[in-house]
PDB file of N, CA, C and O in Angstrom:
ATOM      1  N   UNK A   1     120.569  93.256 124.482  1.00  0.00           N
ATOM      2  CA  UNK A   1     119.929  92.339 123.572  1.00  0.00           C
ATOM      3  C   UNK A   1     118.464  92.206 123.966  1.00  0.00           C
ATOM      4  O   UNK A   1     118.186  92.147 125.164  1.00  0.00           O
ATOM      5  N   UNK A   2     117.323  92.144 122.863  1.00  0.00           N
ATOM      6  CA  UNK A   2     116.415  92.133 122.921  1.00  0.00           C
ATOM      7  C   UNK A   2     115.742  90.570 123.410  1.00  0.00           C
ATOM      8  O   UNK A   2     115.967  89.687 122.582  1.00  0.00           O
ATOM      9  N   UNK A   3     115.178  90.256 124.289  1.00  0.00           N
ATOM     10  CA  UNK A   3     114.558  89.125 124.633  1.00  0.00           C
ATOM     11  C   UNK A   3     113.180  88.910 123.726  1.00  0.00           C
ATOM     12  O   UNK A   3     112.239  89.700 123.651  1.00  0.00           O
ATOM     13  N   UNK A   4     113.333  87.477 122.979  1.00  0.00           N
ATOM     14  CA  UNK A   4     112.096  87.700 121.698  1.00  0.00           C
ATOM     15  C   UNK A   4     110.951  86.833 123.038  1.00  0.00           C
ATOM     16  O   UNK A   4     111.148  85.946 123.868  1.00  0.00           O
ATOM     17  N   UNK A   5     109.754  87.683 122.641  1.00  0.00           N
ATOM     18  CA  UNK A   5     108.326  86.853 123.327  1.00  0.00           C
ATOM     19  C   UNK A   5     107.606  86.607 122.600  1.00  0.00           C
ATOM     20  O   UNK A   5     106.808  87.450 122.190  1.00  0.00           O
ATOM     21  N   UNK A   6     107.626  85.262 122.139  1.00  0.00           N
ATOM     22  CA  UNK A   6     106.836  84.084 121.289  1.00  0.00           C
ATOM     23  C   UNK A   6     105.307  84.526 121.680  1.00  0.00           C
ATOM     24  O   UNK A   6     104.584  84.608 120.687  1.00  0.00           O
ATOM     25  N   UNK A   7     104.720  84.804 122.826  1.00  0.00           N
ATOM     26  CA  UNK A   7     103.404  85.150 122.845  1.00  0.00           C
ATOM     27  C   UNK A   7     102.890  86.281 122.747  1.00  0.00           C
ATOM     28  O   UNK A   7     101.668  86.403 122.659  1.00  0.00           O
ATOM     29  N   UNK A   8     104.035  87.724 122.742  1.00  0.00           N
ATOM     30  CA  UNK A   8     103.882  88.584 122.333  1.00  0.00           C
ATOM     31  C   UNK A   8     103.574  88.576 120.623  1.00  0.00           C
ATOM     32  O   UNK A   8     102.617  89.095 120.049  1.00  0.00           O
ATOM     33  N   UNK A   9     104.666  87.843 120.050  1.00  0.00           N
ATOM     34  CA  UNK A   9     104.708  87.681 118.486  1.00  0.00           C
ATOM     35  C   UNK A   9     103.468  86.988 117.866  1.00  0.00           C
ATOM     36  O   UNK A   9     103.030  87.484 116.828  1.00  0.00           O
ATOM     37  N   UNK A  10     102.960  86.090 118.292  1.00  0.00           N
ATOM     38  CA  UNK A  10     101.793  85.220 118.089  1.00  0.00           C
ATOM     39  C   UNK A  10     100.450  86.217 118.035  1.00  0.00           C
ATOM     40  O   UNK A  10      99.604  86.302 117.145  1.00  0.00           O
ATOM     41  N   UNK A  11     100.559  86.973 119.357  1.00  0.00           N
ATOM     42  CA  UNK A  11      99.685  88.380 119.509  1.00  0.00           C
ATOM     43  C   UNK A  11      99.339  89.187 117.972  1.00  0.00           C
ATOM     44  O   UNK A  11      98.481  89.515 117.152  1.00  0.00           O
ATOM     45  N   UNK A  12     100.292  89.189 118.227  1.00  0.00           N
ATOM     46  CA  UNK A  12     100.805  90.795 116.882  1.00  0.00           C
ATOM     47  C   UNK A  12      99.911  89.953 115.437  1.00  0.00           C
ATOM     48  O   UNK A  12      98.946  90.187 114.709  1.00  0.00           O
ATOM     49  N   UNK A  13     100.793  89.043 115.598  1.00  0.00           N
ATOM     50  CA  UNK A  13     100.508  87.861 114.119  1.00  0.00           C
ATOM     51  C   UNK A  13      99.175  87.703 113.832  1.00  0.00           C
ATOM     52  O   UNK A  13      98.722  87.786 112.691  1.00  0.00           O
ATOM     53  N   UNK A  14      98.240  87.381 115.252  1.00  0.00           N
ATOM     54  CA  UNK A  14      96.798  87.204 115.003  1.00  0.00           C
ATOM     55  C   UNK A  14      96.199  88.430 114.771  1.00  0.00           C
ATOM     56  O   UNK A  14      95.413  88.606 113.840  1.00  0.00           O
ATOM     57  N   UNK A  15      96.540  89.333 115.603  1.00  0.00           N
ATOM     58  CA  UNK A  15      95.771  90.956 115.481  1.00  0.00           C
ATOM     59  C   UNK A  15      96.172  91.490 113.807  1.00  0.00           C
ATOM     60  O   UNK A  15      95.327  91.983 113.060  1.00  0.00           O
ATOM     61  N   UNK A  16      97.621  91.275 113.426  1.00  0.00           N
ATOM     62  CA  UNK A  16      97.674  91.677 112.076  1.00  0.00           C
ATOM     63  C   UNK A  16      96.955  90.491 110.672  1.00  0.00           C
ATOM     64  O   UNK A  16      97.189  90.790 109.501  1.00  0.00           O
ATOM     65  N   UNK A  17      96.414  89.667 110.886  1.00  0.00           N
ATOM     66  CA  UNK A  17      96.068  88.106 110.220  1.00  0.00           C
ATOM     67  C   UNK A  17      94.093  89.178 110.671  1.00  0.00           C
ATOM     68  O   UNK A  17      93.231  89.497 109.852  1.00  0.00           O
ATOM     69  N   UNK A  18      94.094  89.326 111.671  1.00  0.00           N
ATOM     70  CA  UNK A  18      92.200  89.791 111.720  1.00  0.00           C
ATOM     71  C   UNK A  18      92.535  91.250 110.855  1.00  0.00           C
ATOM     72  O   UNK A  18      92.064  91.267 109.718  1.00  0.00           O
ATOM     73  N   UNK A  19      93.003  91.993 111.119  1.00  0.00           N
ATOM     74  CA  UNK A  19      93.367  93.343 110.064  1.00  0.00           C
ATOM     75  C   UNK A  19      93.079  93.341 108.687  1.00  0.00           C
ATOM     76  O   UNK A  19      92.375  94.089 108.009  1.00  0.00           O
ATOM     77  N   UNK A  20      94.033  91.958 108.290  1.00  0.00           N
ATOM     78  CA  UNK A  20      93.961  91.360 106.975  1.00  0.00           C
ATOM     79  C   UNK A  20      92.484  91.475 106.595  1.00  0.00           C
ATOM     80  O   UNK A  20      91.876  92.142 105.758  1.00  0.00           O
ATOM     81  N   UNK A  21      92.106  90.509 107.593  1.00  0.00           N
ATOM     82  CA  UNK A  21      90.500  89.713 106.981  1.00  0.00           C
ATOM     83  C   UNK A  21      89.337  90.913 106.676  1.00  0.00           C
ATOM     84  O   UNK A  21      88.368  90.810 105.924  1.00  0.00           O
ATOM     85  N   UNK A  22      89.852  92.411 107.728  1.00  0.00           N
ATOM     86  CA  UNK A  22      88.647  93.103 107.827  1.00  0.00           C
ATOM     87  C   UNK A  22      89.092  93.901 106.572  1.00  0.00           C
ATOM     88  O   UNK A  22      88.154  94.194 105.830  1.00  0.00           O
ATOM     89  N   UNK A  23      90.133  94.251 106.235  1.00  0.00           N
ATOM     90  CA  UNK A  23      90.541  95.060 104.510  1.00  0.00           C
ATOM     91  C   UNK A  23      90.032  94.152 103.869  1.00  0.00           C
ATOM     92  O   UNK A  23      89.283  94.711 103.068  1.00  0.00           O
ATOM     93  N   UNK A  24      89.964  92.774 103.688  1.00  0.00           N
ATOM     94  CA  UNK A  24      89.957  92.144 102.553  1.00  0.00           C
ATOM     95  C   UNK A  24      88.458  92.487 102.333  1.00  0.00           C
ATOM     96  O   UNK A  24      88.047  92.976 101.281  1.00  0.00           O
ATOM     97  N   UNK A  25      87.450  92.116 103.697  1.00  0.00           N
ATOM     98  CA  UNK A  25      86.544  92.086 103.149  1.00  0.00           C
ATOM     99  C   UNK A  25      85.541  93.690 103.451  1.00  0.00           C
ATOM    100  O   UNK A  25      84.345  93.665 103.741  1.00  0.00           O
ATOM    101  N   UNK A  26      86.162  94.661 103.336  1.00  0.00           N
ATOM    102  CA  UNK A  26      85.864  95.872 103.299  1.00  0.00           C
ATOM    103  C   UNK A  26      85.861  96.053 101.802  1.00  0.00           C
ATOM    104  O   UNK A  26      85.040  96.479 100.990  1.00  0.00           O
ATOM    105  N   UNK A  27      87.456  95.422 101.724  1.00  0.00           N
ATOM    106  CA  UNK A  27      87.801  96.167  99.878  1.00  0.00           C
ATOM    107  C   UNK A  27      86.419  95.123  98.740  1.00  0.00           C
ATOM    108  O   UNK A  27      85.872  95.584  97.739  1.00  0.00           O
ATOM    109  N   UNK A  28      86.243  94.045  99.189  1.00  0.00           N
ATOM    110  CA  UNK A  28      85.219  93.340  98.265  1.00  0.00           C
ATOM    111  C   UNK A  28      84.397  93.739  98.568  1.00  0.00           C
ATOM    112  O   UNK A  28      83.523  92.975  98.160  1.00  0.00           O
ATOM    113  N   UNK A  29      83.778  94.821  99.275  1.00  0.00           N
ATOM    114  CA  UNK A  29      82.343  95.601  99.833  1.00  0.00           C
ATOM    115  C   UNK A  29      82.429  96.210  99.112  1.00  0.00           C
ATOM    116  O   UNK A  29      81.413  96.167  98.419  1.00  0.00           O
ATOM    117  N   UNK A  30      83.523  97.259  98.564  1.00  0.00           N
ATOM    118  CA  UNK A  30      83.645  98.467  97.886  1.00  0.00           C
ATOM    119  C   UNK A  30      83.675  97.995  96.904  1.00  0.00           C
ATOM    120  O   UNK A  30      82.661  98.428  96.356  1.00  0.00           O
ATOM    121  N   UNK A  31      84.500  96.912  95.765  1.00  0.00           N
ATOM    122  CA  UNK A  31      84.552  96.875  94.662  1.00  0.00           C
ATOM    123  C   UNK A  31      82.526  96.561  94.512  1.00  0.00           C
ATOM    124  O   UNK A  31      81.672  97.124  93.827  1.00  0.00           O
ATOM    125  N   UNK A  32      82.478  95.848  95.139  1.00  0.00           N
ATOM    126  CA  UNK A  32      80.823  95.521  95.051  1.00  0.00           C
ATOM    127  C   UNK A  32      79.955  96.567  94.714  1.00  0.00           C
ATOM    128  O   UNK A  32      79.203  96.737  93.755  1.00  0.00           O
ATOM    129  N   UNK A  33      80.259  97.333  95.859  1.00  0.00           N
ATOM    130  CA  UNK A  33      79.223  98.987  95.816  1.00  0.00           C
ATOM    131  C   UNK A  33      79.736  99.887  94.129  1.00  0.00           C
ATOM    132  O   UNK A  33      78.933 100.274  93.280  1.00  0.00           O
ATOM    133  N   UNK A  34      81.074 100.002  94.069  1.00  0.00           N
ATOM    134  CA  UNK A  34      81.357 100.267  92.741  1.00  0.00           C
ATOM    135  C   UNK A  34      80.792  99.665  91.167  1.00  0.00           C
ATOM    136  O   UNK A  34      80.164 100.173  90.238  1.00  0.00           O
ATOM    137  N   UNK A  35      81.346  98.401  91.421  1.00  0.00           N
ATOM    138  CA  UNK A  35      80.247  97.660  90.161  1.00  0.00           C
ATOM    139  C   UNK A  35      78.462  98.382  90.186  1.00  0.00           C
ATOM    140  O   UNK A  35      77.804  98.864  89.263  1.00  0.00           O
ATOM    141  N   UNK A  36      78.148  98.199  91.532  1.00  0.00           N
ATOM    142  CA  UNK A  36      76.858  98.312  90.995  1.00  0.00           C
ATOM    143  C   UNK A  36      76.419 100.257  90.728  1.00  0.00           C
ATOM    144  O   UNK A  36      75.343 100.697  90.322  1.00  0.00           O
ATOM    145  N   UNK A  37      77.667 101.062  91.124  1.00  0.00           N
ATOM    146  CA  UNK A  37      77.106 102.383  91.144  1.00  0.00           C
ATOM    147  C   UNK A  37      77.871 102.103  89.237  1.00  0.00           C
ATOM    148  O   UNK A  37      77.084 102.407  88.341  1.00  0.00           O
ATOM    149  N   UNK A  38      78.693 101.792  88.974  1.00  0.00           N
ATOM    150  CA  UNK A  38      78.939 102.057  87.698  1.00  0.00           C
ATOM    151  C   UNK A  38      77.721 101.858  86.593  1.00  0.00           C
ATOM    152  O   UNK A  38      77.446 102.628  85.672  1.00  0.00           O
ATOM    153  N   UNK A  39      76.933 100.360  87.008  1.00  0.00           N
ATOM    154  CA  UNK A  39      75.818  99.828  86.230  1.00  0.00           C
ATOM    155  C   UNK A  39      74.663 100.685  86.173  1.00  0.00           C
ATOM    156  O   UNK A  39      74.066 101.012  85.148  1.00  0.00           O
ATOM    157  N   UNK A  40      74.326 101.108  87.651  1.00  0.00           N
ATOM    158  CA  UNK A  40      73.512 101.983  88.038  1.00  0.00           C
ATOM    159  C   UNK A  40      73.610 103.935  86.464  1.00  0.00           C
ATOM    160  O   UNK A  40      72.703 104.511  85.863  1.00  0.00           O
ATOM    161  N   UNK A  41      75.011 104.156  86.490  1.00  0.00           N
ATOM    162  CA  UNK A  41      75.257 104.877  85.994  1.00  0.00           C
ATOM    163  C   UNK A  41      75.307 104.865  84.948  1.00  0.00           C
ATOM    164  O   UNK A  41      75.202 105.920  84.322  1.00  0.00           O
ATOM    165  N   UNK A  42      75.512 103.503  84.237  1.00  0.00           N
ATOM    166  CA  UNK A  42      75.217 103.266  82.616  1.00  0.00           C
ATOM    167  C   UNK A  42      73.739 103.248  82.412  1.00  0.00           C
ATOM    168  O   UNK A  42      73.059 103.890  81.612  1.00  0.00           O
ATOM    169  N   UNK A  43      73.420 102.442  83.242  1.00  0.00           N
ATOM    170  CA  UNK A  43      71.639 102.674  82.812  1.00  0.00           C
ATOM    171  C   UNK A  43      70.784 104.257  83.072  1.00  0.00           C
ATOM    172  O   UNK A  43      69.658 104.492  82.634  1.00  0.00           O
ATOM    173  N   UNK A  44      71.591 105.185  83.848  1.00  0.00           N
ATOM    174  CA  UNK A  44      71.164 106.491  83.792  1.00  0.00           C
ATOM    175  C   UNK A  44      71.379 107.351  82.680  1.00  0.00           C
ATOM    176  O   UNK A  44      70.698 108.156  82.045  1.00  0.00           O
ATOM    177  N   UNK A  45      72.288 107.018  82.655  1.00  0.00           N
ATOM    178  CA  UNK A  45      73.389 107.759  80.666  1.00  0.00           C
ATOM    179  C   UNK A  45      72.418 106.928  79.536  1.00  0.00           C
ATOM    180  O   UNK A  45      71.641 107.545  78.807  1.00  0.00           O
ATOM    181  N   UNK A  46      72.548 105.612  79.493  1.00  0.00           N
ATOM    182  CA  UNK A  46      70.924 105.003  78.273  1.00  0.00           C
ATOM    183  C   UNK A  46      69.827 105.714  78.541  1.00  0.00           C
ATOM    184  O   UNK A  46      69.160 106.160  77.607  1.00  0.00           O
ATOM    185  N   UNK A  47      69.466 105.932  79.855  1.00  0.00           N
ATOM    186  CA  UNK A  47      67.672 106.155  79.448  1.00  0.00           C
ATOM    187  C   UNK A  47      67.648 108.316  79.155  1.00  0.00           C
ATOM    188  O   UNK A  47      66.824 109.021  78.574  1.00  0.00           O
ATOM    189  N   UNK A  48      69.036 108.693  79.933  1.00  0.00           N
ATOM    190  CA  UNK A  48      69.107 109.992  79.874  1.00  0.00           C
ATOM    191  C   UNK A  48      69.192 110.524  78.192  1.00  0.00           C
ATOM    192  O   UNK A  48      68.644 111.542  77.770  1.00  0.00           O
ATOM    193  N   UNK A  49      69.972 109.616  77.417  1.00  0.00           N
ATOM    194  CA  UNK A  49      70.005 109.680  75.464  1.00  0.00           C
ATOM    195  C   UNK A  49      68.698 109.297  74.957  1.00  0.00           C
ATOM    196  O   UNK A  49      68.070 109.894  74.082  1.00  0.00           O
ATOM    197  N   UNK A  50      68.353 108.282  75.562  1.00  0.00           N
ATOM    198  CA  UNK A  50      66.365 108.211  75.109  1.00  0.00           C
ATOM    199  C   UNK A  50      65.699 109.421  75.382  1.00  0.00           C
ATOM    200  O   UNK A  50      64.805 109.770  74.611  1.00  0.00           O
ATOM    201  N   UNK A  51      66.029 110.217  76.494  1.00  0.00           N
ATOM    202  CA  UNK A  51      65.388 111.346  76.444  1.00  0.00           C
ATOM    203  C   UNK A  51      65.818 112.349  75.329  1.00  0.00           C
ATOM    204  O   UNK A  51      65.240 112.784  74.333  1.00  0.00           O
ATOM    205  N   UNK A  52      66.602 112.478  75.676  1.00  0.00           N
ATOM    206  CA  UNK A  52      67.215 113.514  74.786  1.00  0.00           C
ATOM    207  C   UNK A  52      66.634 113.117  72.762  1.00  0.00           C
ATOM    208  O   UNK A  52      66.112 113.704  71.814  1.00  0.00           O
ATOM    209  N   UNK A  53      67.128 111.928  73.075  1.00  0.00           N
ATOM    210  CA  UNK A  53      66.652 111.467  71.622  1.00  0.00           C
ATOM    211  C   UNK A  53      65.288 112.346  71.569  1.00  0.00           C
ATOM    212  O   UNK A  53      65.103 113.326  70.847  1.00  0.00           O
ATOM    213  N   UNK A  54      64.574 111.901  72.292  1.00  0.00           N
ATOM    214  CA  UNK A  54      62.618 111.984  72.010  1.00  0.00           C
ATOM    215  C   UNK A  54      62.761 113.109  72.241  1.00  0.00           C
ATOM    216  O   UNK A  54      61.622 113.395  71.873  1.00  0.00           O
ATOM    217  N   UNK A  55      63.389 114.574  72.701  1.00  0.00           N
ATOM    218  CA  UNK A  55      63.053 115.645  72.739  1.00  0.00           C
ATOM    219  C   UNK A  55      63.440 116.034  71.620  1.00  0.00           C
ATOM    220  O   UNK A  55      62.752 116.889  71.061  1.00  0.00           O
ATOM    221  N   UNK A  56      64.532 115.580  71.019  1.00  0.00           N
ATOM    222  CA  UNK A  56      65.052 116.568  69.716  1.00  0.00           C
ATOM    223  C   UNK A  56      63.840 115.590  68.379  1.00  0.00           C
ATOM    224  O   UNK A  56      63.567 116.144  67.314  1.00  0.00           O
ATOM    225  N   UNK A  57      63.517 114.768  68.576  1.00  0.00           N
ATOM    226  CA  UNK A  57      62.267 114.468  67.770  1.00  0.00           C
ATOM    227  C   UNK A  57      61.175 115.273  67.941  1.00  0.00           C
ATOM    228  O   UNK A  57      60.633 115.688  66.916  1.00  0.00           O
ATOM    229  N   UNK A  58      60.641 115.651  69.218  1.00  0.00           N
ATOM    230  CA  UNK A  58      59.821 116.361  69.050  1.00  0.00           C
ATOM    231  C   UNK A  58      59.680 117.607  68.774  1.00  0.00           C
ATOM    232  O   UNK A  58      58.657 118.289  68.710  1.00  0.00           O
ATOM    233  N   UNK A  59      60.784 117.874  68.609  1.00  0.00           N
ATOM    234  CA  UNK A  59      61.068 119.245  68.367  1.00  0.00           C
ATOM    235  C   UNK A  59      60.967 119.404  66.924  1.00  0.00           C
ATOM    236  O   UNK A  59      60.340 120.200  66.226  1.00  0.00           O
ATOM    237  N   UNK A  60      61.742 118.446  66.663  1.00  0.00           N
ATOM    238  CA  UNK A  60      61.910 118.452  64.716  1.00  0.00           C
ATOM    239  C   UNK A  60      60.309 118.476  64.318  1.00  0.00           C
ATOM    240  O   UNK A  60      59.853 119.273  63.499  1.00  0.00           O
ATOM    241  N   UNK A  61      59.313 117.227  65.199  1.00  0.00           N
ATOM    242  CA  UNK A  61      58.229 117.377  64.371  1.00  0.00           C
ATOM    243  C   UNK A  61      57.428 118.569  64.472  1.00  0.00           C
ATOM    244  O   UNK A  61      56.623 119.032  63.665  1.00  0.00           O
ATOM    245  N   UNK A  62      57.885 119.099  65.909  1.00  0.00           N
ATOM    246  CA  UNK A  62      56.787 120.614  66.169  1.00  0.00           C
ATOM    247  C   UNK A  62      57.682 121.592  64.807  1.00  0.00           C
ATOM    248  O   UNK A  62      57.024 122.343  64.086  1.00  0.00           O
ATOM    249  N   UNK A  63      58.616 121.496  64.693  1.00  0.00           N
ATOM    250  CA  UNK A  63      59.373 122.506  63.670  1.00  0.00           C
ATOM    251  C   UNK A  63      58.708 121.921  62.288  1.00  0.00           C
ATOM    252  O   UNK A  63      58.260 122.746  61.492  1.00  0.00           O
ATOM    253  N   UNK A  64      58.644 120.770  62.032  1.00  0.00           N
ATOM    254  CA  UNK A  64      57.619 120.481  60.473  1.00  0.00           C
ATOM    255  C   UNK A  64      56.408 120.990  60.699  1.00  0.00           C
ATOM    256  O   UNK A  64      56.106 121.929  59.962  1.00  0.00           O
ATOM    257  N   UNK A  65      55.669 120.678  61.447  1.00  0.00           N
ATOM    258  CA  UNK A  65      54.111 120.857  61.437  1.00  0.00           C
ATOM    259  C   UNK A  65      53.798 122.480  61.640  1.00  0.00           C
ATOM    260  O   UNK A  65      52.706 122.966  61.344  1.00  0.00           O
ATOM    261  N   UNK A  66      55.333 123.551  62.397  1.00  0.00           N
ATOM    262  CA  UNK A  66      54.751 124.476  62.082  1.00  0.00           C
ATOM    263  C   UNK A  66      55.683 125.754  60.805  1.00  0.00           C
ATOM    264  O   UNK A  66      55.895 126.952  60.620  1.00  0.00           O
ATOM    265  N   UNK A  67      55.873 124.783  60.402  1.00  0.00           N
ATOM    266  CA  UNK A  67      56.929 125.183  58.889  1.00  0.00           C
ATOM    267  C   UNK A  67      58.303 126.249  59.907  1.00  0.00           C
ATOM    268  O   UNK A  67      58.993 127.073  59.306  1.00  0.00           O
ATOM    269  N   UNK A  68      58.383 126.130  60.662  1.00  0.00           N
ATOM    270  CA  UNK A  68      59.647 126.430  61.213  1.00  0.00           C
ATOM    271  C   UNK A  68      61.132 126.093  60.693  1.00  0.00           C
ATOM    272  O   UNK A  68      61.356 124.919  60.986  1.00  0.00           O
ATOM    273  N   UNK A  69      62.101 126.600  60.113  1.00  0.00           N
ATOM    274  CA  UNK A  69      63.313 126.308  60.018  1.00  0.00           C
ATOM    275  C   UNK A  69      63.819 125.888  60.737  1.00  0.00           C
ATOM    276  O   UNK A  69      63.638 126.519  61.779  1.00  0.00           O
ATOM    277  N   UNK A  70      64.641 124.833  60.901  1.00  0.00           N
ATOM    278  CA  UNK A  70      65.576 124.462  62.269  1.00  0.00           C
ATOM    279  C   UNK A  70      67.034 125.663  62.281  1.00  0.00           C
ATOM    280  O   UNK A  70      67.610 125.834  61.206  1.00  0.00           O
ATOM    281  N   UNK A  71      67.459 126.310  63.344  1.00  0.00           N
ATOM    282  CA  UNK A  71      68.380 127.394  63.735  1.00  0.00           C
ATOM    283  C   UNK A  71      69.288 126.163  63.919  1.00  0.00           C
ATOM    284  O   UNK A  71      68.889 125.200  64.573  1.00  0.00           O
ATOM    285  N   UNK A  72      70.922 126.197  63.153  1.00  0.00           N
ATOM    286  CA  UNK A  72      71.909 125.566  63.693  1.00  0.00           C
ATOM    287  C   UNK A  72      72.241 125.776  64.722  1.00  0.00           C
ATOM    288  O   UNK A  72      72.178 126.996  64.876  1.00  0.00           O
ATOM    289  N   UNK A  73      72.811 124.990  66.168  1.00  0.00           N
ATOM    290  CA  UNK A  73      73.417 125.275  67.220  1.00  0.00           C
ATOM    291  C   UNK A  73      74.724 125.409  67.048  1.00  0.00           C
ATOM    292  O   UNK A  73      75.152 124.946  65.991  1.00  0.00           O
ATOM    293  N   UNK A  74      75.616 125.985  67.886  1.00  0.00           N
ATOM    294  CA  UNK A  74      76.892 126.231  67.658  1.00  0.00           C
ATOM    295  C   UNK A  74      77.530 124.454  67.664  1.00  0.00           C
ATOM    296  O   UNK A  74      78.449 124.065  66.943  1.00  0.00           O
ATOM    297  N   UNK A  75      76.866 123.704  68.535  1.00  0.00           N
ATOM    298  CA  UNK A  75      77.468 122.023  68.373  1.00  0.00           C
ATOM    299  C   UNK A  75      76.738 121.495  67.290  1.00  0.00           C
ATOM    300  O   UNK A  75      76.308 120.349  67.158  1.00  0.00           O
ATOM    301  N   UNK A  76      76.664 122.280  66.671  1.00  0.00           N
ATOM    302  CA  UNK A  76      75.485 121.936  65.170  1.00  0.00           C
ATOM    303  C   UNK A  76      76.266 121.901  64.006  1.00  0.00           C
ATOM    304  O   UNK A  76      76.351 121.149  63.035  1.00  0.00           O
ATOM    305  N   UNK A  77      77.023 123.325  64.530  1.00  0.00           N
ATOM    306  CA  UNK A  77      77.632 123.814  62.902  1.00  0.00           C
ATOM    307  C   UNK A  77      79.497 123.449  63.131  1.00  0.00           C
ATOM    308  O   UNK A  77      80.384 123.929  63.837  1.00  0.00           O
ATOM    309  N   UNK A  78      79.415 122.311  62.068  1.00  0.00           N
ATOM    310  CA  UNK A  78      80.993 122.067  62.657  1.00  0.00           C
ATOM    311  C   UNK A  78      81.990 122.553  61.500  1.00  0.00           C
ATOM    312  O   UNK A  78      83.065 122.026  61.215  1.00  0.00           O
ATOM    313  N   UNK A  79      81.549 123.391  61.047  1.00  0.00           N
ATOM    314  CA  UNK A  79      82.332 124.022  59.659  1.00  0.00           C
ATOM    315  C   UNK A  79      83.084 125.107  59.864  1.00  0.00           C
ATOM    316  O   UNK A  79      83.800 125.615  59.002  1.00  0.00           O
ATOM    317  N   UNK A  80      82.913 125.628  61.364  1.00  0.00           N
ATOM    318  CA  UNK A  80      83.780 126.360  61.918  1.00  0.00           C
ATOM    319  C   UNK A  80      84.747 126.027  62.913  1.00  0.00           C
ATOM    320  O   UNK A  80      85.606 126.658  63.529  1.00  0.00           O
ATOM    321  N   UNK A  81      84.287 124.664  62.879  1.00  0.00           N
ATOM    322  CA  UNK A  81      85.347 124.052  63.957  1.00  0.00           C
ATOM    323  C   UNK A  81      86.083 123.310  62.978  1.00  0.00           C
ATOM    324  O   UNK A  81      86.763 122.419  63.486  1.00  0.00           O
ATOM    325  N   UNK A  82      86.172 123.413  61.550  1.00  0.00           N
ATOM    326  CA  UNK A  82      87.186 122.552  60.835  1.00  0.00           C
ATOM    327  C   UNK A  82      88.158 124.096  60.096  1.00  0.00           C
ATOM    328  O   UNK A  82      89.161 124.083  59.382  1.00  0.00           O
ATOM    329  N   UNK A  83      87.696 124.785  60.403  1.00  0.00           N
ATOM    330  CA  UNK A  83      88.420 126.136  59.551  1.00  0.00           C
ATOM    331  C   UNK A  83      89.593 126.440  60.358  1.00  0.00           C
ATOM    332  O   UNK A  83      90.344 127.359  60.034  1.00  0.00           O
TER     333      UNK A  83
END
């Protein structure tokens, strides 16, 4: 039969109770760092479509001003992706 040691158990209890505290507040570090890389990443994807926007504008206007046709791109022409 096993002899129980109350100060062994108390041991364990506190060392697993500080364990606790350092996950808990590891994991609210990480959700933290996450929120802000997600935000970080939405505001890279907005200003990255502003670009994009203003390039395909400028393109359209360099294609008016020099009577250029616009060439469909294959993500242009979706009449072959409905056939």
């Amino acid at each position: 039969m096993t002899v129980f040691d109350i100060d062994t158990f108390e041991r364990r209890i506190s060392e697993l109770v500080r364990a606790y505290e350092t996950l808990r507040a590891d994991h609210e570090a990480l959700v933290a760092t996450h929120a802000d890389e997600v935000r970080r990443n939405e505001d890279v994807r907005s200003r990255l479509a502003h670009v994009i926007e203003r390039i395909r504008a400028l393109e359209a206007e360099t294609q008016t001003e020099t009577g250029i046709a616009t060439r469909p791109t294959d993500a242009d022409d979706t009449s072959r992706a409905s056939s």
